[in-house]
C-alpha positions as CSV (number, residue, x, y, z in Angstrom):
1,X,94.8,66.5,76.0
2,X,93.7,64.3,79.0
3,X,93.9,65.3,83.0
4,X,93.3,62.5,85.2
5,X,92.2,63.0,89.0
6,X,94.6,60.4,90.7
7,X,92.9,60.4,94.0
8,X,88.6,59.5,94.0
9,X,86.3,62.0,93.0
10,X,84.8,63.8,90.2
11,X,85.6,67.1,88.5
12,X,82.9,69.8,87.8
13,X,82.9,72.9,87.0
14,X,85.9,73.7,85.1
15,X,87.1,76.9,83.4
16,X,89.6,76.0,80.5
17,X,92.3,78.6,80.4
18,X,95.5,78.7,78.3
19,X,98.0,77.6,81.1
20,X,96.1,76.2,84.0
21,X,92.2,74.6,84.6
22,X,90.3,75.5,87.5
23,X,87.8,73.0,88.6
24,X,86.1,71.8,91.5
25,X,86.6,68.3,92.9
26,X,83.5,66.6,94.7
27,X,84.7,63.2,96.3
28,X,82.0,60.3,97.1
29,X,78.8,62.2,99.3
30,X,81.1,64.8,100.5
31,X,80.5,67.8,98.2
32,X,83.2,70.1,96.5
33,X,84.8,72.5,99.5
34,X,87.8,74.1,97.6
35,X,88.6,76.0,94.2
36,X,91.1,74.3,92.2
37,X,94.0,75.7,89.8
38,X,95.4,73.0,87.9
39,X,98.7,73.4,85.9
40,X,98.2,72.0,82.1
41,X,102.7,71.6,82.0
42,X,103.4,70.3,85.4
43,X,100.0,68.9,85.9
44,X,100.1,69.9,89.9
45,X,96.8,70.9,91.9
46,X,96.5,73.5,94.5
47,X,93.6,74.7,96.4
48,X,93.3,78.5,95.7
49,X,90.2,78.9,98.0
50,X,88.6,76.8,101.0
51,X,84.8,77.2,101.5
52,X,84.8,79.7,104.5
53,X,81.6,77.5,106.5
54,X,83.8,74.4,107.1
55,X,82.2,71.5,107.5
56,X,78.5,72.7,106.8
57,X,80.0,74.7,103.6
58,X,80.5,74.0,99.9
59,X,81.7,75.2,96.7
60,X,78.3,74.9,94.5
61,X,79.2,76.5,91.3
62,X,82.3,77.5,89.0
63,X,82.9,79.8,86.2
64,X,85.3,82.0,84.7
65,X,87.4,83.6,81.7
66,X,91.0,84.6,81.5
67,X,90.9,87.7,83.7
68,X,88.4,86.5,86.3
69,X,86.8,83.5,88.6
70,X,83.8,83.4,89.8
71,X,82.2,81.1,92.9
72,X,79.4,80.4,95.1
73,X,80.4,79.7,98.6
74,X,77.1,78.1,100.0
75,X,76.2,77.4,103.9
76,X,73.8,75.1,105.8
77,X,70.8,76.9,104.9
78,X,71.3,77.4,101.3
79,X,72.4,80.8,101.4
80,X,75.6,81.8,99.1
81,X,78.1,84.0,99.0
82,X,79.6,85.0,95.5
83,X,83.5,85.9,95.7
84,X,85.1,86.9,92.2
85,X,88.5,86.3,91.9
86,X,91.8,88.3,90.1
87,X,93.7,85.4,88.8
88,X,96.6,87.7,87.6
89,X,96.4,88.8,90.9
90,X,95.4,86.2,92.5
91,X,93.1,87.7,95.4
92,X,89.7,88.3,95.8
93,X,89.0,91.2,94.9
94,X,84.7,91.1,96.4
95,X,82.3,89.3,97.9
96,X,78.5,89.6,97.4
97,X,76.2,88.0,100.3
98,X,73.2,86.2,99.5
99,X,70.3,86.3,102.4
100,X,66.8,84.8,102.2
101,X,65.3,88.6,100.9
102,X,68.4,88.2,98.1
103,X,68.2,85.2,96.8
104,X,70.7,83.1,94.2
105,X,71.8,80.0,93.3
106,X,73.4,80.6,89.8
107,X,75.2,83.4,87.7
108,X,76.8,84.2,84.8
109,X,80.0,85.8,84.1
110,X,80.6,88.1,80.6
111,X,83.9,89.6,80.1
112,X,84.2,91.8,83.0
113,X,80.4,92.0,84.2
114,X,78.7,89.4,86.5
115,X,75.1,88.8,86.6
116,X,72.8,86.7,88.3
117,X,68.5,86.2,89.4
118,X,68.0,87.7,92.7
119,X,64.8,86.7,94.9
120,X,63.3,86.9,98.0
121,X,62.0,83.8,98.9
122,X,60.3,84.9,102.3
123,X,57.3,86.4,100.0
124,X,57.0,82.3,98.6
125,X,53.1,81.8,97.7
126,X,52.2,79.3,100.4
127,X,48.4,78.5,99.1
128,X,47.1,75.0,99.4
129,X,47.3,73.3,96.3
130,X,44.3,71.8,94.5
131,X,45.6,69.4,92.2
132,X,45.3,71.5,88.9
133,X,48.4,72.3,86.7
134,X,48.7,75.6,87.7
135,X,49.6,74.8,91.0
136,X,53.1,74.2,89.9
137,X,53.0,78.0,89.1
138,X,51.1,79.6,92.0
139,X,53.0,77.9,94.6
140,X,56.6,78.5,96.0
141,X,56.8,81.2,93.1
142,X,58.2,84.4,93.2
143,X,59.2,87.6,91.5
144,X,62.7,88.1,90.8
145,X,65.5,90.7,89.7
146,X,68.3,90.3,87.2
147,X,71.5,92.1,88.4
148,X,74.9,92.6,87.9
149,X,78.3,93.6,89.5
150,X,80.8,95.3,86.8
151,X,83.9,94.0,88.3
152,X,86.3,97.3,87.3
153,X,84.0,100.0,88.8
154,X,82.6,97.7,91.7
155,X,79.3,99.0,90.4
156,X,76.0,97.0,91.2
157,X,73.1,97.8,89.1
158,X,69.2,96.2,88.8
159,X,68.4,95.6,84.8
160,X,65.0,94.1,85.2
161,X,62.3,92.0,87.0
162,X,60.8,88.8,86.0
163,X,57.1,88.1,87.6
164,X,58.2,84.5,88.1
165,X,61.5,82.5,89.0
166,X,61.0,78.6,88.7
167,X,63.2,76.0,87.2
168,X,64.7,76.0,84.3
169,X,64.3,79.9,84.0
170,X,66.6,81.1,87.1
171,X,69.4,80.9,84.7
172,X,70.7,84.0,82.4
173,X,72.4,83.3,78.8
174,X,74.6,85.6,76.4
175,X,75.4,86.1,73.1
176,X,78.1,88.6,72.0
177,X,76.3,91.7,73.3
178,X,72.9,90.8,74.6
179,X,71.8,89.0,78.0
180,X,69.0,86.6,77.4
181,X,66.6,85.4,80.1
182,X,62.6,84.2,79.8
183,X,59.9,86.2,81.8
184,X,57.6,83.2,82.7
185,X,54.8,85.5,83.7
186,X,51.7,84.5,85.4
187,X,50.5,80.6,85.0
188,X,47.7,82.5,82.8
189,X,49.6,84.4,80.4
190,X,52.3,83.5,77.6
191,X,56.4,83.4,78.6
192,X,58.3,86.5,77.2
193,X,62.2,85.9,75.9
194,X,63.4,88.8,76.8
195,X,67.1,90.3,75.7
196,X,69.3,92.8,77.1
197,X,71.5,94.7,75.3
198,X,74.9,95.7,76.5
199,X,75.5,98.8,74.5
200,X,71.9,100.6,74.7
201,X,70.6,98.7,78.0
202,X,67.2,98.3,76.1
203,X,65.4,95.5,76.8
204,X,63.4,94.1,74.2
205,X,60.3,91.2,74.7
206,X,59.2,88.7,72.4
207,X,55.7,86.5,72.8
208,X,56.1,83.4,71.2
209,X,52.6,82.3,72.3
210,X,54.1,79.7,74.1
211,X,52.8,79.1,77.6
212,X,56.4,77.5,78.7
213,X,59.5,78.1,77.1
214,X,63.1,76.8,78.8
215,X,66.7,76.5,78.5
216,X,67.8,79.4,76.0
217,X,71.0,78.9,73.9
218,X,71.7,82.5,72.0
219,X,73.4,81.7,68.7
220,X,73.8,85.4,67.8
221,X,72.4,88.8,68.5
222,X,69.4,88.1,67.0
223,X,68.6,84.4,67.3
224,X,68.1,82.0,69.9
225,X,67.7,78.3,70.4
226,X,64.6,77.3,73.0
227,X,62.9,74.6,74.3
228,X,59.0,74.2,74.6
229,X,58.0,71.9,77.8
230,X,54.8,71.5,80.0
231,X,54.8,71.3,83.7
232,X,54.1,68.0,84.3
233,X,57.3,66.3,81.5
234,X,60.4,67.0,80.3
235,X,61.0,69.2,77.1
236,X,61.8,67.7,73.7
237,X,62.3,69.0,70.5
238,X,65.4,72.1,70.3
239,X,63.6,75.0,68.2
240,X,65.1,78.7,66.9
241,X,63.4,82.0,67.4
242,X,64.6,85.1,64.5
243,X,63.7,88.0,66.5
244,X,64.0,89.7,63.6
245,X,61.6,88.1,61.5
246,X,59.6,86.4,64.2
247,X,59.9,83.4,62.8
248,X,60.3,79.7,64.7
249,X,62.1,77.1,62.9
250,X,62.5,73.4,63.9
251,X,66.1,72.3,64.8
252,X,65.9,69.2,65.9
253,X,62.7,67.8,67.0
254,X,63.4,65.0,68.9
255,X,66.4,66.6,71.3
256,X,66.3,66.1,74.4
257,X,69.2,67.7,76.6
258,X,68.2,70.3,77.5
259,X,71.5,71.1,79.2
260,X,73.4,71.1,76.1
261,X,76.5,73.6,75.9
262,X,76.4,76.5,73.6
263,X,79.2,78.9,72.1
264,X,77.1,81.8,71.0
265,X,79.3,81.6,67.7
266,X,76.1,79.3,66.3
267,X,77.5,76.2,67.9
268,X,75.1,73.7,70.3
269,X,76.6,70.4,71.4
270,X,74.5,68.6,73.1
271,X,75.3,64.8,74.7
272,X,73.6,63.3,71.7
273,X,74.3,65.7,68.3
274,X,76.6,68.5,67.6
275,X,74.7,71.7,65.9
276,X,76.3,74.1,63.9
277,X,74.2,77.5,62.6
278,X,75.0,79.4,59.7
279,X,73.7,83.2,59.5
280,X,70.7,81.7,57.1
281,X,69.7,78.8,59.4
282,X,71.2,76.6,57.5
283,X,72.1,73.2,60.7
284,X,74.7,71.3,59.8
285,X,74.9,67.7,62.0
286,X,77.6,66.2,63.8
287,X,77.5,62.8,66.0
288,X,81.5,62.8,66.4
289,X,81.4,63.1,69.8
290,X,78.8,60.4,71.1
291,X,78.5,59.0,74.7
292,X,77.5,55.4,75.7
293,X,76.0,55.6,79.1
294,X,74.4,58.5,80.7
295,X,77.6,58.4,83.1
296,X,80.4,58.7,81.2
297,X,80.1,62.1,79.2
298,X,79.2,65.5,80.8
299,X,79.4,68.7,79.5
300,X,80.2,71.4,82.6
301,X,80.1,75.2,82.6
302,X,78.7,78.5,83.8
303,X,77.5,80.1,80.7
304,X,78.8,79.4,77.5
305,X,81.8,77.3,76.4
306,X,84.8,78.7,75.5
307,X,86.5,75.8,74.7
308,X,85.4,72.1,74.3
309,X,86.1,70.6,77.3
310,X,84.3,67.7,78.8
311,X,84.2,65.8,81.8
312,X,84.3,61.7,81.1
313,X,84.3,58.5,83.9
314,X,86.4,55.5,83.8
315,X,84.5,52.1,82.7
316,X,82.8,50.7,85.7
317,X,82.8,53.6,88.0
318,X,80.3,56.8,88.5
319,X,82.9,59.4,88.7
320,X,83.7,62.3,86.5
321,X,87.7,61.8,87.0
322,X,89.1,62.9,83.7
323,X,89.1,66.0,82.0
324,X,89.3,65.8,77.7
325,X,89.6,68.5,75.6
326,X,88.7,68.4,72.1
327,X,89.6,70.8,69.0
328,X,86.1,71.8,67.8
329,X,87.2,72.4,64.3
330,X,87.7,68.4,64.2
331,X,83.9,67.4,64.3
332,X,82.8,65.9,61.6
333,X,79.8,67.7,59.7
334,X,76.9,66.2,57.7
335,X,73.9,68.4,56.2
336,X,71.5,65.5,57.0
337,X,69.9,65.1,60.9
338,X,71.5,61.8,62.2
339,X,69.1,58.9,63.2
């Protein structure tokens, strides 16, 4: 199935329901400022929300599941408002203000819980840098909570706090009952992964004796995909952590996205390789879906995928105008790590 965007502009952001998409629609340099429902059948778009600060306002992020949406509505100053949405309903049912003493940018929805990395950015470090690496840790860094809004009961509830929010590590990750985040600590000490689980609200810590660790893809309960990286370059090389048996295990050393989409079910497509992980570690390799250019194949999503849907441009233009969905169980798998 293919969904073209008629007019200019590019999709992002899209939840792939049974019936209908919703997406948002950025057009040239003026940035997405409604929430889209699209109808798969009669394939007609309607605007089911209009950012609420007008021409200094936009729509910054998009995720969802059957029951729920979930969007940040962000002003001129950088300061969002999440709204969760009933779609059987279709109302908003709340609305959770962001303000420079609570801080957020991102979230993630799981079944009927949101959560999100809140922070106060008016206690930023503002020391004067000196050149050495661990600038990049001391300054404009910050300590942050994790929380999270349970949708049915209304209920708001802190889970933990990290010593230090900093890109990649403001984002949260899931697998079927666990919330997965990284505690960077202090510039001088080792990153935690840390999980949360759902049913006992324990929160276990593992040291990897890593001093940076990035961009978490859960495959299961108990495992994890990472990235190592140092301050001053990208990460390469996608590794797996068994908090069971504390053992790291090399899944592809020369990966690079680190954005790459991941389905919890031991599934990592990234814009390069598909990765599939059995419950003995065993990777199988896929290179079925491949992209070209850098601007013609985007993954897009707020947590994990529920269904493979991608983003692609026409030839010659920059514009993410088609939406593509793909039936997963149609990749092509090979035991052997593709060149």
């Amino acid at each position: 199935m293919k969904y073209n965007l008629k007019e200019e502009g590019s999709f992002f952001s899209i939840v792939n329901n049974k019936d209908v998409l919703y997406t948002l629609i950025g057009i040239s340099e003026v940035p997405a400022k409604d929430v889209f429902s699209i109808d798969k059948s009669s394939r007609l778009k309607n605007s089911i929300y209009t950012t609420k600060h007008g021409e200094n306002g936009q729509i910054i992020s998009l995720g969802g599941n059957e029951k729920y949406l979930v969007w940040l509505d962000q002003n001129i100053d950088y300061l969002c408002t999440m709204i969760v949405y009933d779609i059987a309903q279709k109302k908003i049912l709340a609305t959770i203000e962001g303000s420079e003493k609570k801080y957020f940018d991102s979230f993630l929805l799981n079944e009927d819980t949101v959560y999100w990395i809140e922070s106060d950015v008016t206690k930023q470090q503002t020391e004067t840098g000196t050149g050495e690496d661990k600038d990049t840790m001391i300054l404009g860094n910050y300590t942050g909570k994790i929380q999270s809004y349970h949708i049915g009961s209304g209920k708001q509830q802190m889970i933990d706090t990290i010593q230090t929010v900093n890109y990649p590590n403001n984002e949260l990750t899931v697998s079927k009952d666990k919330l997965w985040y990284i505690d960077n600590r202090a510039f001088t000490e080792n990153a935690l992964i840390k999980n949360y689980d759902f049913d006992t609200n324990k929160i276990a810590a593992y040291d990897l004796k890593e001093q940076f660790l990035g961009h978490l893809k859960p495959i299961d309960n108990n495992r994890v995909a990472f990235f190592k990286y140092t301050i001053h370059s990208a990460p390469i090389g996608m590794y797996l952590y068994n908090t069971n048996s504390r053992e790291i295990t090399v899944v592809n050393a020369q990966e690079n996205d680190h954005r790459a989409s991941y389905d919890r079910a031991g599934r990592i497509i990234s814009s390069h390789i598909s990765y599939d992980i059995d419950e003995e570690g065993k990777v199988k390799f896929s290179d079925t879906l491949q992209r070209e250019f850098n601007d013609n194949f985007y993954f897009s999503s707020v947590g994990p995928i529920s269904s493979l849907s991608i983003t692609t441009s026409s030839e010659g233009t920059t514009d993410f105008n088609s939406i593509v969905e793909f039936n997963p169980d149609a990749l092509k798998w090979t035991d052997k790590l593709l060149p």
